[in-house]
N, C-alpha and C positions, 0 to 999 in steps of 0.2 A: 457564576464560576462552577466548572463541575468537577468531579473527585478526580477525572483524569489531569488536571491542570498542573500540577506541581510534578507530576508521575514524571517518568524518567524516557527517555528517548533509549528504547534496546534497537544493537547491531549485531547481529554475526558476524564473528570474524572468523576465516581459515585460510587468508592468506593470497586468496585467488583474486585477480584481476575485477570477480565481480563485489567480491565483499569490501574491497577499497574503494570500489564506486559508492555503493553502499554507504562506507563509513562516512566519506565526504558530504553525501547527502545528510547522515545522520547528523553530522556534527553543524552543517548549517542549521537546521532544522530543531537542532536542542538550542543552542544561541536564536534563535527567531522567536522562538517561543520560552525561551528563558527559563531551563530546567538542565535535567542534571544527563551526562549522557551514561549509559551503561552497555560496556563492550563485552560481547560473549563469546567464549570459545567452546565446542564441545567435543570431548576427548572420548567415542566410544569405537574399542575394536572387538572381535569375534575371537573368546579365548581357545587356549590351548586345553584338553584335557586332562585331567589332574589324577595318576593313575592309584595313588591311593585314597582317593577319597571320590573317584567318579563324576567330579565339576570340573569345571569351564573354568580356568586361573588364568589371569596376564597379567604380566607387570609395566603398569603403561606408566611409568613415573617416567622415562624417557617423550613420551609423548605429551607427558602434564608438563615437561619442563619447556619443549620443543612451544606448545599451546601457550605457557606462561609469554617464555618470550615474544613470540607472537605479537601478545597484547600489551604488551608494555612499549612494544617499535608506536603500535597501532595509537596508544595514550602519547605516546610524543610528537607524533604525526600529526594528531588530533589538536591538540593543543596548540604546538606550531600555527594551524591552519584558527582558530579558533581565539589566537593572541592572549593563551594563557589563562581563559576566564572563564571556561567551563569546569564544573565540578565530575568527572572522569570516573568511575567504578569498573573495576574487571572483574573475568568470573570466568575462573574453568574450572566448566561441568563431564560430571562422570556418567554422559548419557548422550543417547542420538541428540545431532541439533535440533531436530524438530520438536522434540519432545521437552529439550531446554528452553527451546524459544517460546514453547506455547505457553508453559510453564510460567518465563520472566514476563508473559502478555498480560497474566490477572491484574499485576501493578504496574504496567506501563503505559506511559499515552499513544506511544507507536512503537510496531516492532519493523526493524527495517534490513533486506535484506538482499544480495544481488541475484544476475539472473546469470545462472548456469549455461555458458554455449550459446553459439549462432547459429541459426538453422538455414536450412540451403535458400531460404530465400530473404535471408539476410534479418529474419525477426526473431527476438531473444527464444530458445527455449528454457522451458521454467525443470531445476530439479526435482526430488519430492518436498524438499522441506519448503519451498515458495509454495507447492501447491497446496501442502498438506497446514500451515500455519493461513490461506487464506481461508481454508474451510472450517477451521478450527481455533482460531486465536481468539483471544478475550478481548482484543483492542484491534484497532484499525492497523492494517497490514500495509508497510509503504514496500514496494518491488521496481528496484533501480537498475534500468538496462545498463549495458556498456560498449563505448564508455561515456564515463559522465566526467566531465572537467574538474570539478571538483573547486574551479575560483570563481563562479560567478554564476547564477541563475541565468537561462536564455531569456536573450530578451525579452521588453515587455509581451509576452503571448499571454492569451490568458490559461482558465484554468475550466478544464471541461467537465461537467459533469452529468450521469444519466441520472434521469427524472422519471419514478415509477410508481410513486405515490403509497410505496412499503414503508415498513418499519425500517428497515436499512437503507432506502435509498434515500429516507428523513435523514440519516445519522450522512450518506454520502451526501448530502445537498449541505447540512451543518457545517463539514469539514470543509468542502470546498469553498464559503462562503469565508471562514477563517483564513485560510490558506491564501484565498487572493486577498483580503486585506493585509495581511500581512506584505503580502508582495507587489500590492500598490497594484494591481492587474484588475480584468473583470472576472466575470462568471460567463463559459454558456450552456447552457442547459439545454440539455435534447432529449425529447420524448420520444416515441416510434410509435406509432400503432399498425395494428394490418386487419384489413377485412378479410374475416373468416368465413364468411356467407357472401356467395356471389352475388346476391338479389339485394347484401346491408347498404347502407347508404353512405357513403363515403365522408359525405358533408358533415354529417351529425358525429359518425366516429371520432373525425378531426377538432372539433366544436367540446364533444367531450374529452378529448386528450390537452386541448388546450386548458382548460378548466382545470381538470387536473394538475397541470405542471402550474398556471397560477398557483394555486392552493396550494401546493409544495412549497412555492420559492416565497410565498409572502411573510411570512415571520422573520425568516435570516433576509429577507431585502429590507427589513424594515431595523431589523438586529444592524446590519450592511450598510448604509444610506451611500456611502464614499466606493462601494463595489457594482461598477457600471453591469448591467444582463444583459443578453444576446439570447433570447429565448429562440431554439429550433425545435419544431415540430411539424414531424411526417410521418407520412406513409414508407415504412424501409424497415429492416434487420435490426435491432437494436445495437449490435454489435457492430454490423458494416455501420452505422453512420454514426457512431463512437467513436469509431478507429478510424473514420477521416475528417473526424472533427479532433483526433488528434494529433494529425499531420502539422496542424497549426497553432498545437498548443503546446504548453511546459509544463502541465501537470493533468493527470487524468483523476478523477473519482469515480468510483462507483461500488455499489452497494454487495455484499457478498451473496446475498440471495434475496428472493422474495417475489409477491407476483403486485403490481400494480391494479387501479381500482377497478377493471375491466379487462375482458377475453381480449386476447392478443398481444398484450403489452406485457414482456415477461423478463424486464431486464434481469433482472435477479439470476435466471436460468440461463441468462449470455456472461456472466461474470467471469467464468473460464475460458471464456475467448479473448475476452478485451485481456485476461491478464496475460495467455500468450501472444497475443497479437500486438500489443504497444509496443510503440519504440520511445516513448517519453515517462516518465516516470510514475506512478501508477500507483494511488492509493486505494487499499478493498475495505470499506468499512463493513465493521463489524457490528452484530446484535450487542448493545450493551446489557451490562452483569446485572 
């Protein structure tokens, strides 16, 4: 069991099409895992100058109120959806979201939040606060395109995850092994490597990248026995064959940085791709505390 286990499922909420994706995701997600959910709103604006005293003053109680309600639509909605048996906390905070998010990350098991806009070629763009909480959270980052149904997981797909042989892509291979048992799904795991020397030998690269990703997956397959693997490993982009290996899946993992056991495999430094580039929902694991 580990200290994140009881820890609470944090969402953003401000009301936007994407943070109801988001919440929906949240609220399965605290019910799947059996913990408590806690909904955030963050109430910060740019004050007016205060001409006797030379500071910045605003009176956001309009805003806290506007935020309260909010959250309490969002705890009925949630509950609705959730059949009454989650245990619900709100919280509005007098600060940027990002800063509140990262914040409620120390003690959360995931912080979860949606993705800002469509971009012209139809893949989520991410605001600052998704990007700024995967670079910086205490806990694994979940980032929910839109829109997400909100009644039912896509069917059985599995759950894909990149395999780089880091500290963080241990902690993305952990989650992801979780994550499809819970959801009765498999794992597949894809490695990448690329010859850096025209003259390397390609067989041996391959040879060593597969070794690799064994070594990776054998504890959580072993943790897993009832979580069927689909091991991919090639020669390709880390990112490009992430992101079409998640064309066919319903949940993505991957690690928030890091570099794998050898030259050229550097999933870690594609993390910002895969999180603007998925259309399925996207966890970024983080360095644990």
């Amino acid at each position: 069991m580990t200290a994140r286990t009881r820890a609470p499922v944090v969402v953003g909420i401000d009301g936007s099409s994407g943070s109801m994706a988001a919440l929906w995701w949240a609220v399965r997600t605290a019910a799947r895992h059996r913990t408590a959910l806690h909904l955030v709103s963050a109430v910060a604006v740019p004050g007016e100058p205060d001409p006797d005293h030379g500071a910045d003053v605003c009176d956001d109680r309009a805003l806290r109120d506007d935020a309260a309600t909010l959250l309490s639509t969002a705890r009925d909605l949630a509950r609705d959806r959730a059949g009454g048996e989650l245990d619900i906390v709100c919280t509005v905070a007098d600060a940027r979201p990002e800063t509140v998010l990262i914040d409620c990350s120390e003690d959360a098991r995931t912080v979860v939040v949606g993705v800002r806009g469509v971009g012209a070629v139809g893949r989520g763009v991410l605001g600052s606060v998704s990007t700024s909480l995967a670079r910086h959270a205490h806990c694994p980052v979940a980032v929910i395109p839109v829109p997400d149904s909100g009644v039912a997981d896509l069917p059985p797909r599995p759950v894909v995850v990149g395999v780089d042989g880091s500290a963080c892509g241990a902690e993305a291979v952990r989650i992801a092994f979780e994550e499809a048992s819970r959801r009765s799904v498999g794992v597949v795991a894809v490695t990448t490597w690329s010859e850096l020397s025209p003259h390397g030998a390609r067989a041996a690269m391959h040879a060593r990248a597969q070794a690799l990703q064994s070594r990776s997956l054998a504890e959580q397959a072993e943790w897993y026995p009832d979580v069927p693997v689909t091991q991919i490993v090639v020669e390709d982009r880390p990112a490009r064959r992430i992101l079409a290996e998640a064309d066919r899946a319903q949940l993505v993992v991957v690690g928030s940085h890091g570099r794998g056991g050898f030259a050229g495999m550097t999933l870690g430094s594609v993390g910002q791709a895969v999180l603007h580039g998925t259309q399925v929902p996207l966890i970024v694991a983080r360095p644990r505390n």
